[in-house]
C-alpha positions in Angstrom: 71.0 108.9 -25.1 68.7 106.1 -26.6 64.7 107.4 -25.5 62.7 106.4 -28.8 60.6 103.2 -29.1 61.4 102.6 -32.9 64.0 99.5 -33.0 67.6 100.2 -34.2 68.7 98.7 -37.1 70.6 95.5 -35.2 66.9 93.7 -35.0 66.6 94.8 -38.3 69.5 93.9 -39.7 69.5 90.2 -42.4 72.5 88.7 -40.2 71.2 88.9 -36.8 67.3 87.5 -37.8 69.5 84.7 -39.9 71.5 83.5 -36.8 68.9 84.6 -34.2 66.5 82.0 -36.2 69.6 79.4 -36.2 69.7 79.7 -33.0 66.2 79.7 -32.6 66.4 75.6 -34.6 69.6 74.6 -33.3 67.9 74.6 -29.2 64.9 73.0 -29.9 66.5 70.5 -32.2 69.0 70.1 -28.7 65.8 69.7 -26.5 63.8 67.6 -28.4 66.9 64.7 -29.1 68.3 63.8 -26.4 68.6 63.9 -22.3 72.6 65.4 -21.7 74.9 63.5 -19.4 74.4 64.1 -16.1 78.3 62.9 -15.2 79.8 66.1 -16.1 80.2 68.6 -18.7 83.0 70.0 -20.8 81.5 73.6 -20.7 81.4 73.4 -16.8 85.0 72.4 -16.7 84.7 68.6 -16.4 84.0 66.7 -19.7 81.1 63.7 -19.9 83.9 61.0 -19.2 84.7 62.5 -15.4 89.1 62.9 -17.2 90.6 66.0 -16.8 91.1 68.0 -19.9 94.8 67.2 -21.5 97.5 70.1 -20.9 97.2 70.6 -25.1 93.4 71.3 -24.8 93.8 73.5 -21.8 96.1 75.3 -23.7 94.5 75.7 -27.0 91.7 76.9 -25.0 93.9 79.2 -23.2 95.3 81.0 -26.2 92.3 81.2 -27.9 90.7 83.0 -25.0 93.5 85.2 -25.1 93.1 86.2 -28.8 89.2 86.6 -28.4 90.3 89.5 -25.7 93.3 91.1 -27.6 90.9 92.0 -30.0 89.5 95.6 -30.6 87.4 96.8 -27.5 86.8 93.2 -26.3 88.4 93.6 -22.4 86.5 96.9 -22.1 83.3 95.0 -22.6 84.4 92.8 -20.4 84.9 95.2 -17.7 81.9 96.6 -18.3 79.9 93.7 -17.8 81.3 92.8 -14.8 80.8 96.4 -13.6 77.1 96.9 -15.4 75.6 93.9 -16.6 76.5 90.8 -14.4 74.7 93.1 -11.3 71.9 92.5 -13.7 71.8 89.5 -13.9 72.6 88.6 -10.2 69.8 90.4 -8.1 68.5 87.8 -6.4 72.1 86.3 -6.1 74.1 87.0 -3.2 76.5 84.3 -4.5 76.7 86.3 -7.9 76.7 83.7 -10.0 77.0 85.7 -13.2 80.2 88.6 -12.0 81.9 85.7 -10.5 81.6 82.1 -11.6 80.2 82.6 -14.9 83.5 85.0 -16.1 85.5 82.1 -14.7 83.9 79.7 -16.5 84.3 81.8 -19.9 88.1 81.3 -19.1 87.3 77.8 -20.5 84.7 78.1 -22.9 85.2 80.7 -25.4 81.3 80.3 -26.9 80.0 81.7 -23.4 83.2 84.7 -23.2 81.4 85.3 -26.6 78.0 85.8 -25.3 79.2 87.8 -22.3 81.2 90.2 -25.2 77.9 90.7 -26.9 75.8 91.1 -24.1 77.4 93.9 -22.7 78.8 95.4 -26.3 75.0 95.6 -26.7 74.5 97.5 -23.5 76.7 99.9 -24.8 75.5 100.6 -27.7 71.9 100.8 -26.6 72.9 103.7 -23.9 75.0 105.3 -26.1 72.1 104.8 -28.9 74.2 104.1 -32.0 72.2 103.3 -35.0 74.7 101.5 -37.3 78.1 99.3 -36.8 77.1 97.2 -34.2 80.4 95.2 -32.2 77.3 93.1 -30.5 76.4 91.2 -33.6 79.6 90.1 -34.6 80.1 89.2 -31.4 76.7 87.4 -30.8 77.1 85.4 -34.4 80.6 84.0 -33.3 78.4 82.8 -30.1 76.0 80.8 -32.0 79.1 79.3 -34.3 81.0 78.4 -31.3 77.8 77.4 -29.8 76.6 74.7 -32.2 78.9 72.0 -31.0 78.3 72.6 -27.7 74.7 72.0 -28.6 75.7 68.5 -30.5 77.7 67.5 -27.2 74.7 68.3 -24.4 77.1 70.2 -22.7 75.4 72.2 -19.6 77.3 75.2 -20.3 74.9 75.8 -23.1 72.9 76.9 -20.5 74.2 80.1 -19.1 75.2 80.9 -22.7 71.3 80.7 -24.4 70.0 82.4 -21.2 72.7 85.4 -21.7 71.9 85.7 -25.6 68.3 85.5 -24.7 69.1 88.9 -22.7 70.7 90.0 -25.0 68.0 89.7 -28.0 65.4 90.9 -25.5 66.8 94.1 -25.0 65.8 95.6 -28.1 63.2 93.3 -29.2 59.8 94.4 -29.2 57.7 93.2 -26.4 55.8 91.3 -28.8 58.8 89.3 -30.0 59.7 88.2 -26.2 57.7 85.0 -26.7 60.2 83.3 -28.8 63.1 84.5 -27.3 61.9 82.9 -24.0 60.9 79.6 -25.2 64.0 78.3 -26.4 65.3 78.4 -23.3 62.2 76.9 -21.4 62.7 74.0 -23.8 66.4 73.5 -22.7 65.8 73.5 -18.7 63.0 71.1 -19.2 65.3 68.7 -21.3 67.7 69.4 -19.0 66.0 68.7 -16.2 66.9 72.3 -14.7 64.4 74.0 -11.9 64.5 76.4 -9.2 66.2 73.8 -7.0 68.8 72.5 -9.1 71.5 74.4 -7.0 74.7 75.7 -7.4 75.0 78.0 -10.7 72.4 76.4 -13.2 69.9 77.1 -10.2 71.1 80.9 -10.2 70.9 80.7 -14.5 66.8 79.1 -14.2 66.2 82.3 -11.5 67.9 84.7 -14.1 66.2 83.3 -16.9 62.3 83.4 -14.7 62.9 87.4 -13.9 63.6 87.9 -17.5 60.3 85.8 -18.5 57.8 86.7 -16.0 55.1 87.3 -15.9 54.9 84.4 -18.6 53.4 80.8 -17.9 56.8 79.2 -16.5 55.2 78.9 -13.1 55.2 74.8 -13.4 58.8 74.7 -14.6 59.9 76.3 -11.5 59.0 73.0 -9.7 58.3 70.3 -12.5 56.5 67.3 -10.4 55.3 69.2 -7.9 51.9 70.2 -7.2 51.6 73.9 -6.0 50.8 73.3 -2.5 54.2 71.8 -2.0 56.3 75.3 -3.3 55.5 77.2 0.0 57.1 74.1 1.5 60.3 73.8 -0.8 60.7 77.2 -0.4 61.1 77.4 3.5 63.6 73.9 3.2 65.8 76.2 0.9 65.5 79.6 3.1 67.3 82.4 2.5 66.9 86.1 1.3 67.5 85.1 -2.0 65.4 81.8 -2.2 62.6 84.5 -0.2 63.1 87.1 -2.8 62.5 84.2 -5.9 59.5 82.7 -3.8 58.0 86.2 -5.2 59.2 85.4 -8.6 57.2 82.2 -8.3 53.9 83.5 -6.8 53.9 86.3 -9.7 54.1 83.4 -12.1 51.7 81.8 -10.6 49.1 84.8 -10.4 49.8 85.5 -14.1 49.1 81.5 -14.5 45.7 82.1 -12.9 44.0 85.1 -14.6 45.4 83.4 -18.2 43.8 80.3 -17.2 40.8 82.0 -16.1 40.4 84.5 -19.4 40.8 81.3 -21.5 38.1 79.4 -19.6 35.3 82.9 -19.8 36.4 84.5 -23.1 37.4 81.2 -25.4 35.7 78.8 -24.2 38.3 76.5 -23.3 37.3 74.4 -20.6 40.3 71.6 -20.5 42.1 74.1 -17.7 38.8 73.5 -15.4 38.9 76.6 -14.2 35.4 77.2 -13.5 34.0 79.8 -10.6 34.7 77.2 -7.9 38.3 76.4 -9.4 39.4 80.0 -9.5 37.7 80.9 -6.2 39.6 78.0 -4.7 42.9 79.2 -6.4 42.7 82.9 -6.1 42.2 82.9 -2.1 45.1 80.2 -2.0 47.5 82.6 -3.9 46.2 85.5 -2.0 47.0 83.9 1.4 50.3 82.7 0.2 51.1 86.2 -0.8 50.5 87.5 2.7 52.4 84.8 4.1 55.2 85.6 1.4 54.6 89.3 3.0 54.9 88.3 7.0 58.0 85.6 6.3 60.1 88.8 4.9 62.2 89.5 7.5 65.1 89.4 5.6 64.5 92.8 4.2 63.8 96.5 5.5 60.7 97.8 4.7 61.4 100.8 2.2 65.2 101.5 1.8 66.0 97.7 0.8 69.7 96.9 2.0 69.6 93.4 -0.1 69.2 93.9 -3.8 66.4 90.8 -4.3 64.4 92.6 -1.5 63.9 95.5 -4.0 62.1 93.5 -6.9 60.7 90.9 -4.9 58.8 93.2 -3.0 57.5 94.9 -6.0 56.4 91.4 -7.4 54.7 91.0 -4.0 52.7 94.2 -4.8 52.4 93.4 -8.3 50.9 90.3 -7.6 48.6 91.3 -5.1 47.2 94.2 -8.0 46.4 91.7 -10.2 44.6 89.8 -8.0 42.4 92.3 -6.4 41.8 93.6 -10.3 40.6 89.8 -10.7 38.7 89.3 -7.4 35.5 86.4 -7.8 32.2 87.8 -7.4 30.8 88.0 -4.0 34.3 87.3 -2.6 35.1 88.9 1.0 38.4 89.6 2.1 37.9 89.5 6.1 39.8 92.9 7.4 42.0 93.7 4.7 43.0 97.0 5.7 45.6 99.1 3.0 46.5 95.6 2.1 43.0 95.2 0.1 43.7 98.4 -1.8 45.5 98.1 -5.5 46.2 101.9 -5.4 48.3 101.5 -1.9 50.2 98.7 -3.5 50.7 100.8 -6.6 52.2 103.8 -4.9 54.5 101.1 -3.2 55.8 99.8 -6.5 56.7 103.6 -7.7 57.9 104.3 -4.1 60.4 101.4 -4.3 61.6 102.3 -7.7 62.3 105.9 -6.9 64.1 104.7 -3.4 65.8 102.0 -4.4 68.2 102.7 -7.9 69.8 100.0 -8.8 70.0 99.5 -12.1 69.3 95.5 -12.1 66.2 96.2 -10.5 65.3 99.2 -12.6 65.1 97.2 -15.7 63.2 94.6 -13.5 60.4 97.3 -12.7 58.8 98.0 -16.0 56.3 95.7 -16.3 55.6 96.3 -12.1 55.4 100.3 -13.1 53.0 100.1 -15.8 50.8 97.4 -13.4 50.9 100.1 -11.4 51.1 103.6 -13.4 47.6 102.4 -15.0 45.9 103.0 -11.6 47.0 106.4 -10.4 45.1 109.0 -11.2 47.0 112.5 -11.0 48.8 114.1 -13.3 51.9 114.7 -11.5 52.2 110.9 -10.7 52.0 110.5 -14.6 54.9 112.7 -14.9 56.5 111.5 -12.5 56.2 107.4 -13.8 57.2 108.7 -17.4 60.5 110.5 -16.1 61.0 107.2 -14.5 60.9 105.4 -17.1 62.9 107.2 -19.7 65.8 107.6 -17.1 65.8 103.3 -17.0 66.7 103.1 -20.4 69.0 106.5 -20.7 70.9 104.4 -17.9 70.7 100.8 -18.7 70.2 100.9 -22.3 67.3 98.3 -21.8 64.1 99.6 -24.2 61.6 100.7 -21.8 60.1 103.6 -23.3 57.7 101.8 -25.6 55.5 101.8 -22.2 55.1 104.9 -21.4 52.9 105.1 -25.1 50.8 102.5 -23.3 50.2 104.1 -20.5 49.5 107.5 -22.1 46.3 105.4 -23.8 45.3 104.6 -20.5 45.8 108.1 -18.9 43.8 109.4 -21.8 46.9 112.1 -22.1 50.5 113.0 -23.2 52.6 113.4 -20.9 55.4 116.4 -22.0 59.0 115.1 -21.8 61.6 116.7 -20.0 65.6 117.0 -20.2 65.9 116.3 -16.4 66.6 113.2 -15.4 64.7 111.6 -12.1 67.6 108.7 -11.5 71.4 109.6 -11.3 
């Protein structure tokens, strides 16, 4: 099993940086020329004309879906992303975008079948930690080749398919790499004019792709136009447990947006984001109230054991949120009776006590960056043990690289913490 923090050799190796860096061009050369047609798409099964594809395409496209899964061990990754990766993907989906109408969709667009093969021949290989002859990056360069006229076209299935090989590259990046991988596709939903309430599956791909970038500044491209006092509203016109569950992704976002706004303004000096004592006084006690409101709307979900998947993260991005804005409280500020609410260490022993309640794997991978908010605050040794078994069993299971944190949080601890064979998640 795969438990060091030094990259394998597939970030390393000369092809994957070449295409990754294609890639990288070919998007933002995409986003920057030109607004796609909004009368259909080829990739999304109805070309830019609003015809039906001829028998002879349907065909070729047929039999060369066919050959892509004859091919080596190409249907067992399939299977297995449809059994491990696509649950992933679709947390906050009840509709499950990505097990269900995104395979269909690959039925007709070999680039995107591509980019599902990699994806989850690069969960594989990441649990069963191989080191050389990597499947995935043959498999993610015939993506990018397939993908480049795809690109030239505007065709919307380019969506899902740069949001998948984004996943992909982001499970064994470093975190300091994550940046660029993110950006690319932020560049395509706002050409694209893609948001959180685009509906139907390219709203289920922007939701996928905010999890993934969080806590990062996409808090504005979740509703472009509109000013932030109108989300609380958009949010109840499109209720549901899984709309509830990405109102948390949003608020996150949004806390994240504050406190990097806020730095800027204090430690740089930059004053164009205004966000003086008064302006983050103003937008801290908003967030803060929207977070409890976020709180008493969540009927949807049980309180502890969480029945419906996005209840699991979304409640630990409540908590997450709410840690980093106590940690970032203005002077002088009062909460009136805040009760265990008003204490970060509560909602840090809620984080860890979701995670070690609630194992499924999507949301596993989606508790990292929640744990070490959290792990940085508790104080006892056996909680650090604890956190670090955690954390090592995420990426024994998933093959996502998680363990790089645990060294972080061992600087904060001030200690080691010993490994351990046993495993805290089966």
């Amino acid at each position: 099993m795969s438990t060091t923090l030094s990259p394998d050799e597939f970030v390393l190796d000369p092809g994957y940086l070449a295409f990754q860096e294609e890639l990288r061009c070919l998007i933002f050369h995409t986003a920057q020329t030109a607004a796609p047609s909004r009368e259909g798409s080829p990739g999304l099964g109805i070309p830019p004309d609003g015809t039906s594809f001829s028998p002879e395409q349907q065909q070729e496209t047929q039999a060369q879906v066919k050959a892509i899964l004859s091919t080596g061990r190409h249907v067992e990754y399939l299977k297995n992303y449809v059994a491990e990766v696509a649950p992933w993907l679709d947390m906050f989906d009840s509709s499950r975008t990505f097990t269900i109408q995104v395979p269909n969709l690959a039925q007709r667009c070999p680039a995107l079948l591509y980019a599902i093969l990699a994806l989850s021949a690069r969960q594989i290989e990441r649990k069963e930690g191989k080191q050389h002859s990597f499947d995935s990056l043959e498999l993610y360069q015939e993506a990018i080749r397939l993908l480049n006229p795809l690109l030239q076209a505007k065709d919307l299935a380019i969506i899902p398919i740069c949001v998948i090989l984004c996943c992909l590259e982001m499970m064994s990046a470093s975190p300091h790499d994550w940046r660029k991988h993110l950006e690319g596709c932020a560049a395509l939903f706002d050409a694209f004019g893609v948001n959180g309430f685009s509906g139907g599956m390219l709203q289920a791909v922007f939701w996928c792709y905010a999890r993934m970038g969080h806590p990062r500044q996409h808090g504005q491209l979740a509703l472009p136009g509109s000013p932030q006092f109108q989300a609380a509203h958009l949010f109840r016109e499109h209720a549901s447990p899984d709309m509830h569950a990405n109102h948390a992704v949003f608020l996150c976002a949004q806390v994240c947006e504050l406190i990097a706004d806020r730095t800027r303004f204090v430690e740089l000096g930059d004053r164009t984001n205004g966000c003086d004592a008064p302006c983050f006084e103003r937008r801290w006690v908003a967030l803060w109230d929207s977070l409890q409101a976020w709180l008493v709307d969540a009927q949807p979900f049980p309180q502890i054991l969480f029945v419906h998947w996005a209840g699991i993260s979304s409640n630990q991005l409540y908590h997450t949120a709410c840690i980093l804005l106590l940690g970032y409280a203005p002077a002088g500020l009062r909460l009136q009776d805040p009760g265990h609410v008003g204490s970060a260490v509560w909602h840090a022993k809620c984080i860890c006590g979701i995670s070690f309640t609630n194992p499924h794997r999507g949301c596993l991978n989606n508790a990292i960056q929640p744990l070490w908010i959290a792990g940085r605050l508790l104080s006892h040794r056996s909680e650090h043990v604890l956190i670090a078994k955690l954390i090592r069993s995420i990426e024994n299971m998933t093959g996502w690289a998680t363990c790089w944190r645990i060294s972080d949080l061992e600087v904060a601890w001030g200690h080691a913490v010993p490994r351990s064979p046993r495993r805290v998640l089966k």
